[in-house]
TORKOL-4160 file (C-alpha; in steps of 0.2 Angstrom, whole numbers, padded with zeros to 4 digits, m for minus):
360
<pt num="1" X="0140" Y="m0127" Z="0322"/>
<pt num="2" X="0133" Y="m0125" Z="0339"/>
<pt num="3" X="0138" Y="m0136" Z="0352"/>
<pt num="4" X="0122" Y="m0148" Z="0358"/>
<pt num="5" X="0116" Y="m0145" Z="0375"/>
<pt num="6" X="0121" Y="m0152" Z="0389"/>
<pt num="7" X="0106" Y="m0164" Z="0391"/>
<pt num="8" X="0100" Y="m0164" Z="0373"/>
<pt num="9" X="0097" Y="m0181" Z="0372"/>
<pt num="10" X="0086" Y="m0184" Z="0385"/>
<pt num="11" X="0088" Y="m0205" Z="0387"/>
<pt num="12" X="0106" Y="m0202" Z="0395"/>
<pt num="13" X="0097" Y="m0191" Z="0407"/>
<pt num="14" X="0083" Y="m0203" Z="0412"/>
<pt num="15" X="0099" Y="m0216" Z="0413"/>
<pt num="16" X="0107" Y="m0203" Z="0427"/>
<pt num="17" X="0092" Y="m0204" Z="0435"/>
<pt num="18" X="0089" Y="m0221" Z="0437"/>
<pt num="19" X="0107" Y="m0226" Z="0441"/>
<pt num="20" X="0109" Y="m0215" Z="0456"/>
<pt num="21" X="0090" Y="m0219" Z="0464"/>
<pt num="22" X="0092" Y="m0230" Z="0479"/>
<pt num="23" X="0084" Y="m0247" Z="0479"/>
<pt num="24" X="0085" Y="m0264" Z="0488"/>
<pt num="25" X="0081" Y="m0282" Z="0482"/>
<pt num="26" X="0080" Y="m0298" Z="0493"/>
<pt num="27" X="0082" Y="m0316" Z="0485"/>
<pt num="28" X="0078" Y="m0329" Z="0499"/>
<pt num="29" X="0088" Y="m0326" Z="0515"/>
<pt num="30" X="0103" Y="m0318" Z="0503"/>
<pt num="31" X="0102" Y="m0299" Z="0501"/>
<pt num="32" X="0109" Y="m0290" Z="0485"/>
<pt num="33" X="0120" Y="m0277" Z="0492"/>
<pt num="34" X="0117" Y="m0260" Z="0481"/>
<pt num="35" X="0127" Y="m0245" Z="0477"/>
<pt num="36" X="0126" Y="m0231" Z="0468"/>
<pt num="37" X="0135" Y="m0211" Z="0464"/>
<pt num="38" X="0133" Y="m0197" Z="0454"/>
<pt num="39" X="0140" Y="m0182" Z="0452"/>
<pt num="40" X="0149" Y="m0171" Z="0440"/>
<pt num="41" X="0167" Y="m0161" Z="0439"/>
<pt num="42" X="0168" Y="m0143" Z="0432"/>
<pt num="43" X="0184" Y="m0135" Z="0427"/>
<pt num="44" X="0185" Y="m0116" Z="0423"/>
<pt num="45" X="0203" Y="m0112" Z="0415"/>
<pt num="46" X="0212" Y="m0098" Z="0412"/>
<pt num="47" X="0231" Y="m0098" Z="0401"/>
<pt num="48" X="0236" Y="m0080" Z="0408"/>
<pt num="49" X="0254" Y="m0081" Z="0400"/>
<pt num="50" X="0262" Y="m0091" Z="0385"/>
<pt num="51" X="0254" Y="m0105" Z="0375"/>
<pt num="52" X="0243" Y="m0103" Z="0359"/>
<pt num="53" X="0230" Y="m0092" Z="0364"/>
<pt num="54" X="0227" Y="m0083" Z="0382"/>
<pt num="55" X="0211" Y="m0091" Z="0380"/>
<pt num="56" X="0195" Y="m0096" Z="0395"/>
<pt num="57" X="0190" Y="m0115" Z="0395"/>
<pt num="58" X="0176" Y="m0121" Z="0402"/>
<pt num="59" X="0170" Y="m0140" Z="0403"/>
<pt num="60" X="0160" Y="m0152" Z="0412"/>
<pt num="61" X="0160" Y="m0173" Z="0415"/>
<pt num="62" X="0146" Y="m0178" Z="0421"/>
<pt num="63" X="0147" Y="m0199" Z="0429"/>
<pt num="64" X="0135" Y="m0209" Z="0436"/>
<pt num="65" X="0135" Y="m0228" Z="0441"/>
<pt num="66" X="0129" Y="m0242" Z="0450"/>
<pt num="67" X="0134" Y="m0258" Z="0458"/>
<pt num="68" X="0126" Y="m0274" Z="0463"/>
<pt num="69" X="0134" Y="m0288" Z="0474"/>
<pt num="70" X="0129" Y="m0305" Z="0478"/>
<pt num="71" X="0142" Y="m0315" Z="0487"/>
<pt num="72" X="0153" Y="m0314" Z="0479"/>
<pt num="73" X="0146" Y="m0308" Z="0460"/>
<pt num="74" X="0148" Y="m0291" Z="0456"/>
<pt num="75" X="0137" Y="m0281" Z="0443"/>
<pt num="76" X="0144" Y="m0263" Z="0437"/>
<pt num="77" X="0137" Y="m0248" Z="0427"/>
<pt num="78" X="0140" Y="m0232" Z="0422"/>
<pt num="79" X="0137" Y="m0218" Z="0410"/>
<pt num="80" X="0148" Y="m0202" Z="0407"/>
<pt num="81" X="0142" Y="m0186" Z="0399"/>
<pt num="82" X="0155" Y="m0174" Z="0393"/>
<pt num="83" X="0153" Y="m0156" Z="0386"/>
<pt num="84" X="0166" Y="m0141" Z="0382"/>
<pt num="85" X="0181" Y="m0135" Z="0376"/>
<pt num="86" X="0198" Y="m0143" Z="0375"/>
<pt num="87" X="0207" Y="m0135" Z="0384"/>
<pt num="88" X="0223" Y="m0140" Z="0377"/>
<pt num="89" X="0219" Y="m0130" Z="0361"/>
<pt num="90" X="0224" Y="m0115" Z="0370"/>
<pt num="91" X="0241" Y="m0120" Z="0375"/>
<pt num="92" X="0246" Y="m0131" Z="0364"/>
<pt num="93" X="0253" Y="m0144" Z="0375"/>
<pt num="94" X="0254" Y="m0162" Z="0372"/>
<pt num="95" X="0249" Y="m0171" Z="0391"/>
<pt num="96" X="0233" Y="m0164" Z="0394"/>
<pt num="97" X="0232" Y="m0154" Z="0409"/>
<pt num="98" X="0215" Y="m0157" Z="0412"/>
<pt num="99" X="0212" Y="m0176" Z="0414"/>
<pt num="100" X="0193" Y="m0174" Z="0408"/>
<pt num="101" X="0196" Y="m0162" Z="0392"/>
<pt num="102" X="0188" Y="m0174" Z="0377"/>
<pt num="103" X="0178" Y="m0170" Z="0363"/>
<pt num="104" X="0158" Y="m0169" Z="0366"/>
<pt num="105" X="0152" Y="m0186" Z="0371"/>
<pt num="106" X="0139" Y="m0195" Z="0380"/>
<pt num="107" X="0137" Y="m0217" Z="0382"/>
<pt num="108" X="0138" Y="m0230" Z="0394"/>
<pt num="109" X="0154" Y="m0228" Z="0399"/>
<pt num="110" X="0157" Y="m0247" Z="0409"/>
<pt num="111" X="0146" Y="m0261" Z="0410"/>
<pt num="112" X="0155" Y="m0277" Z="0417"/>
<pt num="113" X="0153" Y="m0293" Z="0428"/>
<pt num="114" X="0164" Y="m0295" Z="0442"/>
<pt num="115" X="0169" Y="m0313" Z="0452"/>
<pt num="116" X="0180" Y="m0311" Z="0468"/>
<pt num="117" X="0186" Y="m0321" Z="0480"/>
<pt num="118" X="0201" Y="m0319" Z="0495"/>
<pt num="119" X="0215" Y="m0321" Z="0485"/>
<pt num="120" X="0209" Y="m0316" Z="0466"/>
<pt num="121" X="0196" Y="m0308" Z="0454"/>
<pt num="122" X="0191" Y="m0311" Z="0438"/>
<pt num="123" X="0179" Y="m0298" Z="0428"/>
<pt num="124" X="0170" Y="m0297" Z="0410"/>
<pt num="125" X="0164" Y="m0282" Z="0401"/>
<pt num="126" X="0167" Y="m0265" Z="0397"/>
<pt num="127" X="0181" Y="m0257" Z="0409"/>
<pt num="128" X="0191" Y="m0243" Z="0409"/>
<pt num="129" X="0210" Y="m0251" Z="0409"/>
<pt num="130" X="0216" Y="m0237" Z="0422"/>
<pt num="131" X="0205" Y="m0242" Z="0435"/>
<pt num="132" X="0215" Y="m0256" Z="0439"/>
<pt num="133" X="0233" Y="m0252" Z="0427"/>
<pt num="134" X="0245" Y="m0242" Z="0428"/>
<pt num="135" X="0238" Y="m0230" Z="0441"/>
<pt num="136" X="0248" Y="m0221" Z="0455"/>
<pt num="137" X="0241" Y="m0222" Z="0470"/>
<pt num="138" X="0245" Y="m0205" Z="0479"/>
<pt num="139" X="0242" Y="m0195" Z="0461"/>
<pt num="140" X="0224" Y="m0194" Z="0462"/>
<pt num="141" X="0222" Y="m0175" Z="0468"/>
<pt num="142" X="0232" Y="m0169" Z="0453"/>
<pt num="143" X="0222" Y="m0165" Z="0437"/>
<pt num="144" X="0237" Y="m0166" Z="0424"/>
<pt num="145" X="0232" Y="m0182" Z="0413"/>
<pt num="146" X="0250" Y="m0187" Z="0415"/>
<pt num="147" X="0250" Y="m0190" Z="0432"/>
<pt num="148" X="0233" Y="m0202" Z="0430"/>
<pt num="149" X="0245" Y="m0215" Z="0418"/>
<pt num="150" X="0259" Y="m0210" Z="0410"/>
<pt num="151" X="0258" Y="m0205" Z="0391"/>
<pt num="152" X="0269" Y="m0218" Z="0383"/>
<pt num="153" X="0254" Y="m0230" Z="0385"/>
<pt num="154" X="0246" Y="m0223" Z="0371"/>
<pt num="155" X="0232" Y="m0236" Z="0369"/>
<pt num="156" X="0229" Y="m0239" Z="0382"/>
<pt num="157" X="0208" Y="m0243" Z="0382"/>
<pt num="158" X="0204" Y="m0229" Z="0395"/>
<pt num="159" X="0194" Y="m0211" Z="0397"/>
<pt num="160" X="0187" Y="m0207" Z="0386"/>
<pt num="161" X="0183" Y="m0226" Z="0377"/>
<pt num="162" X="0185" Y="m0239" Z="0388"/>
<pt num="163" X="0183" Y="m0257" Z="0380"/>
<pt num="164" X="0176" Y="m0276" Z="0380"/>
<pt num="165" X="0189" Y="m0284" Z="0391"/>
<pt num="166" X="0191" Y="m0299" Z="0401"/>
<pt num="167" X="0204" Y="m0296" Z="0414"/>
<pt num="168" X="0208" Y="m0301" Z="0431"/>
<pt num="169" X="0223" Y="m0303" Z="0446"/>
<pt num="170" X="0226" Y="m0315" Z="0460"/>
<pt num="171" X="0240" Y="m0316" Z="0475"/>
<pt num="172" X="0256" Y="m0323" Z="0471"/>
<pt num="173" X="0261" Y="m0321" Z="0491"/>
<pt num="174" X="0256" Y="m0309" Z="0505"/>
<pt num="175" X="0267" Y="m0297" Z="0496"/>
<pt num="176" X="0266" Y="m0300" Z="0478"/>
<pt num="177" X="0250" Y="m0297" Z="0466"/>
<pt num="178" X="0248" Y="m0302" Z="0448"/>
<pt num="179" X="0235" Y="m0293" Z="0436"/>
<pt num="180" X="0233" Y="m0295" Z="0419"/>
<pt num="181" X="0221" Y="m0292" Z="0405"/>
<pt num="182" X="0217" Y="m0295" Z="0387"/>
<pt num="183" X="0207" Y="m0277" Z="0378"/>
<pt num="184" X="0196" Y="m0277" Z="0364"/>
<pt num="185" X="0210" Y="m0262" Z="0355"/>
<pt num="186" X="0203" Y="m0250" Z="0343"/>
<pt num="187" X="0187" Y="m0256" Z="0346"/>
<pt num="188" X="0176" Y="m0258" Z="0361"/>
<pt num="189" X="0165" Y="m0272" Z="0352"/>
<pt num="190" X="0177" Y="m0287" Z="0348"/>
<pt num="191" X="0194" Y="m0294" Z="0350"/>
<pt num="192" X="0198" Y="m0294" Z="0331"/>
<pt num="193" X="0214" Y="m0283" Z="0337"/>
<pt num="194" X="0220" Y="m0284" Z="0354"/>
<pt num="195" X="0229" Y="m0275" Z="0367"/>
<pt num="196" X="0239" Y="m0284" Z="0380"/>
<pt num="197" X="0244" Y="m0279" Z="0399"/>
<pt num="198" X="0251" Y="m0285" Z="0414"/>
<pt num="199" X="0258" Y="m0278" Z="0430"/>
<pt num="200" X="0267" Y="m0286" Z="0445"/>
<pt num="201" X="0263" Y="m0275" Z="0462"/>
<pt num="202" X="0275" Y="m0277" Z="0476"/>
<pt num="203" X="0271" Y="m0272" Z="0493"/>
<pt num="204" X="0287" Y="m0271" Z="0502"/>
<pt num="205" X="0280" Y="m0262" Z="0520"/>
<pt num="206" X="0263" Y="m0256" Z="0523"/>
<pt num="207" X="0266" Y="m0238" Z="0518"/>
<pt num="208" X="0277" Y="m0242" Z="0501"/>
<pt num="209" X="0270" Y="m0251" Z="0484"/>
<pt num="210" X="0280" Y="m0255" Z="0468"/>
<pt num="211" X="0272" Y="m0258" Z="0453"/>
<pt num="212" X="0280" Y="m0265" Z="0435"/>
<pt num="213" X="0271" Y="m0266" Z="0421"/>
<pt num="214" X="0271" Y="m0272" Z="0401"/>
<pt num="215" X="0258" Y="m0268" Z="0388"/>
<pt num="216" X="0258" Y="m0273" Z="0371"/>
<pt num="217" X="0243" Y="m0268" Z="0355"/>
<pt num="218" X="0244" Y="m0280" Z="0341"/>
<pt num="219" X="0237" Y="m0266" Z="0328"/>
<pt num="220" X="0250" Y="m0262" Z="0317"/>
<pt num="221" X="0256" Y="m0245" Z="0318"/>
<pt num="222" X="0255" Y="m0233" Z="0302"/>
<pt num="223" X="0261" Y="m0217" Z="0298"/>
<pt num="224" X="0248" Y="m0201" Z="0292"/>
<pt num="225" X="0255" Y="m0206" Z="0274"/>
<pt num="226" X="0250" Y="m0225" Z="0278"/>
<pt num="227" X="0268" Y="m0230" Z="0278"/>
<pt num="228" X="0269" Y="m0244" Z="0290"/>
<pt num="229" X="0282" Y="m0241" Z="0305"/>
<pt num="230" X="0280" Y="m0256" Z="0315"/>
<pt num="231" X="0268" Y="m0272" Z="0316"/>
<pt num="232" X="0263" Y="m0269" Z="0332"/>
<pt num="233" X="0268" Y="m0257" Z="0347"/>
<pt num="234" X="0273" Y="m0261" Z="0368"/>
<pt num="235" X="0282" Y="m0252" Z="0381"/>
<pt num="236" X="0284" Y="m0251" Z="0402"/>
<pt num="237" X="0282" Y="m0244" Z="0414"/>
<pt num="238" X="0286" Y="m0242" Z="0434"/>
<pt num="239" X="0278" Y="m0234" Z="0448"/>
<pt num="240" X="0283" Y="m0228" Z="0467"/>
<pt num="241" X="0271" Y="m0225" Z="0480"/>
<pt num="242" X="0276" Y="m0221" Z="0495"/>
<pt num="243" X="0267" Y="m0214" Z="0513"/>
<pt num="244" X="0280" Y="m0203" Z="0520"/>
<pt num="245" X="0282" Y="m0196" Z="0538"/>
<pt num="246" X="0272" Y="m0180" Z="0542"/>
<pt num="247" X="0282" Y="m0165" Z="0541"/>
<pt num="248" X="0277" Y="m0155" Z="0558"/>
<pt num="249" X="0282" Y="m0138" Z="0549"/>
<pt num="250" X="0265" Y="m0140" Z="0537"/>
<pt num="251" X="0254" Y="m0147" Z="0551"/>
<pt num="252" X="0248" Y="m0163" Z="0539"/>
<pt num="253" X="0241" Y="m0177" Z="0546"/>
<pt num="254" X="0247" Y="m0186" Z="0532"/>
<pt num="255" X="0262" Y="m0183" Z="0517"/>
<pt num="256" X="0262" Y="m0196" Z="0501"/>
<pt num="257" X="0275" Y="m0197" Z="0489"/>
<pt num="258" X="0274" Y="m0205" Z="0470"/>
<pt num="259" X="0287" Y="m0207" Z="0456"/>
<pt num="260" X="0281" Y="m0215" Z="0440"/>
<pt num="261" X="0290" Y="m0217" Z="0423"/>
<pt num="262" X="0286" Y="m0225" Z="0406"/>
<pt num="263" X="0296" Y="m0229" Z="0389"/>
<pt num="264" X="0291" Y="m0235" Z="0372"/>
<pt num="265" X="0297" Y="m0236" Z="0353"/>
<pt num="266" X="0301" Y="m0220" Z="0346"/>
<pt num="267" X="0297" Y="m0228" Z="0331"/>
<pt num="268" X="0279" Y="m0230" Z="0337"/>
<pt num="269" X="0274" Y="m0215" Z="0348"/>
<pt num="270" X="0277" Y="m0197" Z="0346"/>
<pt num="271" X="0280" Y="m0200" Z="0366"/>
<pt num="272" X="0293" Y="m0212" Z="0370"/>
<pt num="273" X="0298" Y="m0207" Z="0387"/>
<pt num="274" X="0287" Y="m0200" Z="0402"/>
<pt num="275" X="0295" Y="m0197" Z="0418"/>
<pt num="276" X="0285" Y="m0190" Z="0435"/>
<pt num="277" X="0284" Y="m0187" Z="0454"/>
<pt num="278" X="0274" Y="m0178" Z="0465"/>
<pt num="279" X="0268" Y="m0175" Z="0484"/>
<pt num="280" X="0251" Y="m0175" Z="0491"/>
<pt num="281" X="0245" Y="m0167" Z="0509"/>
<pt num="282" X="0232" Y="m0169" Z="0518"/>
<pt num="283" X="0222" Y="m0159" Z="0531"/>
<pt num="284" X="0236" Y="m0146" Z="0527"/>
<pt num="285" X="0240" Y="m0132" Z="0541"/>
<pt num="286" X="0228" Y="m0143" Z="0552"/>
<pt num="287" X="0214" Y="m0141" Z="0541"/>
<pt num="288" X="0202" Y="m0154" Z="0539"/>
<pt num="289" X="0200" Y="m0161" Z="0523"/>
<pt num="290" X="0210" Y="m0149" Z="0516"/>
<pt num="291" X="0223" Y="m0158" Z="0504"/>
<pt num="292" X="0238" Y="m0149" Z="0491"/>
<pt num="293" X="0249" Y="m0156" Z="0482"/>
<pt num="294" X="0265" Y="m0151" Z="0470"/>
<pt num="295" X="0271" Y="m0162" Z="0454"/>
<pt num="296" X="0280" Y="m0162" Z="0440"/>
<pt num="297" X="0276" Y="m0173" Z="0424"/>
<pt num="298" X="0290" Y="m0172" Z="0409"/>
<pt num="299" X="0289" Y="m0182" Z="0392"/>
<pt num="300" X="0302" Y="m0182" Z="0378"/>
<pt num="301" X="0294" Y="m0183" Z="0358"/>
<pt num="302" X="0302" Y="m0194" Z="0348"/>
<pt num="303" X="0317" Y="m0193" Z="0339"/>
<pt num="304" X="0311" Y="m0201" Z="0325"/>
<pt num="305" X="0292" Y="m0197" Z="0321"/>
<pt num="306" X="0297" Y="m0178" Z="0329"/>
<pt num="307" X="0313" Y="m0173" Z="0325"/>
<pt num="308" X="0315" Y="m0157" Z="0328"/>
<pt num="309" X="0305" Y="m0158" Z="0346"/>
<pt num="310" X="0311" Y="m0160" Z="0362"/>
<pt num="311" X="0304" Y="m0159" Z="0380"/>
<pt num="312" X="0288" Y="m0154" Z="0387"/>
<pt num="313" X="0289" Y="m0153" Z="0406"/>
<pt num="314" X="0272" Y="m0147" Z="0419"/>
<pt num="315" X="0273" Y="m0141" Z="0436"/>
<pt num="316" X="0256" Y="m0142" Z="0444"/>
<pt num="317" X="0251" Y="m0135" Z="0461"/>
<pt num="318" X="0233" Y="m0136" Z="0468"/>
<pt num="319" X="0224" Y="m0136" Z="0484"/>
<pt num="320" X="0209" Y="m0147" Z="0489"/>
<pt num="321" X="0195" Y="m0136" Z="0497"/>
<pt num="322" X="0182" Y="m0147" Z="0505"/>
<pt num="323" X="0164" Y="m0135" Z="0509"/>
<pt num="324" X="0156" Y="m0152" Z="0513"/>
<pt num="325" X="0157" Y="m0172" Z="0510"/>
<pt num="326" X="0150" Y="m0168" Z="0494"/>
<pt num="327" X="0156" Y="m0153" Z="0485"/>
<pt num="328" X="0176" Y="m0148" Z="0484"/>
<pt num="329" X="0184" Y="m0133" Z="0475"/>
<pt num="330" X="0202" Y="m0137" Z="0471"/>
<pt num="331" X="0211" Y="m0121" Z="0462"/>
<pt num="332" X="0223" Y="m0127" Z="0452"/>
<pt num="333" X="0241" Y="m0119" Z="0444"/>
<pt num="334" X="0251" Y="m0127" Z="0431"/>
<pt num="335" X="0266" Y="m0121" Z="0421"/>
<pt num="336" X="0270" Y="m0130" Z="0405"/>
<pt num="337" X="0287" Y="m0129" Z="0397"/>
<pt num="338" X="0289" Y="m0131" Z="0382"/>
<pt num="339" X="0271" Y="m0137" Z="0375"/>
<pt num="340" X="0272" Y="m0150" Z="0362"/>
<pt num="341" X="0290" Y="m0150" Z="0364"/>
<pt num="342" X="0291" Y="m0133" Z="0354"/>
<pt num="343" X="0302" Y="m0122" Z="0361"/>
<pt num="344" X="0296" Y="m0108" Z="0347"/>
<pt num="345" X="0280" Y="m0108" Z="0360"/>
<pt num="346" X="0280" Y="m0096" Z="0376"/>
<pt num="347" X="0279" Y="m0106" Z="0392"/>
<pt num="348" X="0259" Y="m0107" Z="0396"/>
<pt num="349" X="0253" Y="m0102" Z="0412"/>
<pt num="350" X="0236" Y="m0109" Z="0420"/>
<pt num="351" X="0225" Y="m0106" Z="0432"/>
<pt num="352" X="0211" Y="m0118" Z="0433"/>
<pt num="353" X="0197" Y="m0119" Z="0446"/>
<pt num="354" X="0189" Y="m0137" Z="0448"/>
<pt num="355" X="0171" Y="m0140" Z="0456"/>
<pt num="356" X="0169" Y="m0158" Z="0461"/>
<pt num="357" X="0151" Y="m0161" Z="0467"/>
<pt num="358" X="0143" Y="m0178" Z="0470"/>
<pt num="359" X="0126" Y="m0184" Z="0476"/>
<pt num="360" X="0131" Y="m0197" Z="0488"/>
């Protein structure tokens, strides 16, 4: 079957359209403050080694959105067109190693109201989970899924479906912050099954954040024979994030560090245990803009469910190419050992060149 074009269905274009046009409303002597993006990521792969298949891979995510703020009420929207291959096809491994490989889709991807205030929010709506969970803040250069959220949270309501969720955090000290948020699971309509996070963030000096975290889906977990293996499935998770001292010998104005890890049932998840770390640099050998970075993402299948599995484990290497504020080429290495935790499956090498363009 051919796959559709890119703008087949011409209503989410007209929505691309409209959400990143610039306009302006005034209500009295109070002005709503508006917002908007769009723009799209391109990645062209290569697995020149190992894997499945030495295979090309081609997709492209297309995101737009707006925002309107009044005071202290927030209104969000988005839409997200994606088309291509999955690349992970090719090698065969479990984690993903593009962050924006899906299955063709195209929908309003968040629509949700927002209140704020100095010490707290409180939102309502569709919302992608990882926007506010479990997210490193130092990882956001790599392009390995793994290093967006670790793998062990395997429901949770993110790319490519977020969900109806009402959700919120305040500040427990200057130091301290609690979020929390209750997710519409397995369906982005209604709460008849639920899916359950929290996370305390610590911010011990300006330059180094600690974030612990619980999750926990009600749905009751089955096997591909519909055996039940558990009535519901949770799991942790930690994260490091750290702004380091330059290192002189690279001539960046900035180094960041991350260490993330993650563990669940192995009665519940192929995955039950994700550890990671990496280092991001900026405006590398006194290069503007310029940004690299080198990680390493492992995860351990389950004993249980996959017996005869072990470890996959990543190494990814890319560099951050800016031409202007609004187009980036980033190429992009990645090793993967082990893919699928099949150690029958040569080591997959790829290359993957990633265009970021956006409009404004």
């Amino acid at each position: 079957m051919a796959k559709p074009m890119l703008f087949g269905n011409s209503r989410y274009l007209i929505a691309c359209l409209l959400l990143v046009s610039p306009c302006s409303y005034v209500k009295g002597d109070e002005a709503i403050q508006w917002s908007s993006y769009g723009g799209f990521t391109n990645d062209n792969s290569q697995v020149f080694s190992g894997g499945l298949d030495e295979g090309f891979t081609s997709r492209i995510l297309i995101d737009s959105g707006i925002e309107a703020t009044l005071n202290n009420h927030t209104l969000f929207a988005s839409i997200q067109i994606q088309r291509g291959k999955d690349g992970s096809a090719d090698t065969g491994d479990a984690q993903a190693y593009s962050n924006i490989d899906e299955a063709n889709f195209a929908r309003i991807y968040e629509l949700y109201y927002a209140f704020s205030t100095d010490s707290g929010f409180i939102r309502l709506g569709k919302h992608d989970a990882n926007g506010e969970f479990a997210f490193t803040e130092h990882g956001g250069g790599f392009i390995n899924s793994s290093m967006g959220f670790s793998p062990t949270i395997f429901m949770l309501p993110t790319y490519p479906t977020p969900a109806l969720s009402l959700n919120g955090g305040m500040a427990i000290t200057e130091s301290i912050t609690w979020l929390g948020g209750v997710y519409a699971a397995e369906s982005a309509t209604n709460f008849d099954e639920q899916f359950y996070i929290t996370e305390l963030q610590f911010q011990l000096t300006s330059d180094i954040q600690i974030k612990t975290g619980y999750w926990r889906d009600s749905n009751p977990v089955v096997s591909e024979e519909d055996t039940l293996l558990a009535e519901h499935s949770d799991g942790i998770y930690a994260i490091f994030d750290n702004a380091m001292p330059t290192l002189n010998w690279l001539n960046s104005s900035k180094v960041s560090h991350f260490i993330q890890a993650g563990y669940t049932s192995g009665d519940v998840s192929e995955i039950d245990l994700h550890l990671g770390t990496g280092l991001a640099f900026e405006d590398v050998f006194s290069n503007d803009g310029h940004q690299a970075g080198i990680g390493i993402t492992a995860v351990r299948f389950s004993e249980q469910l996959l017996p005869d599995s072990g470890w996959e484990t990543a190494l990814e290497i890319y560099w951050q190419i800016p031409f202007s504020e609004h187009f980036t080429l980033q190429p992009d290495l990645q090793i993967i050992q082990h893919p699928s935790g099949d150690t029958t499956i040569n080591n997959a090498w790829v290359l993957t060149l990633r265009i970021d363009a956006s409009v404004f």
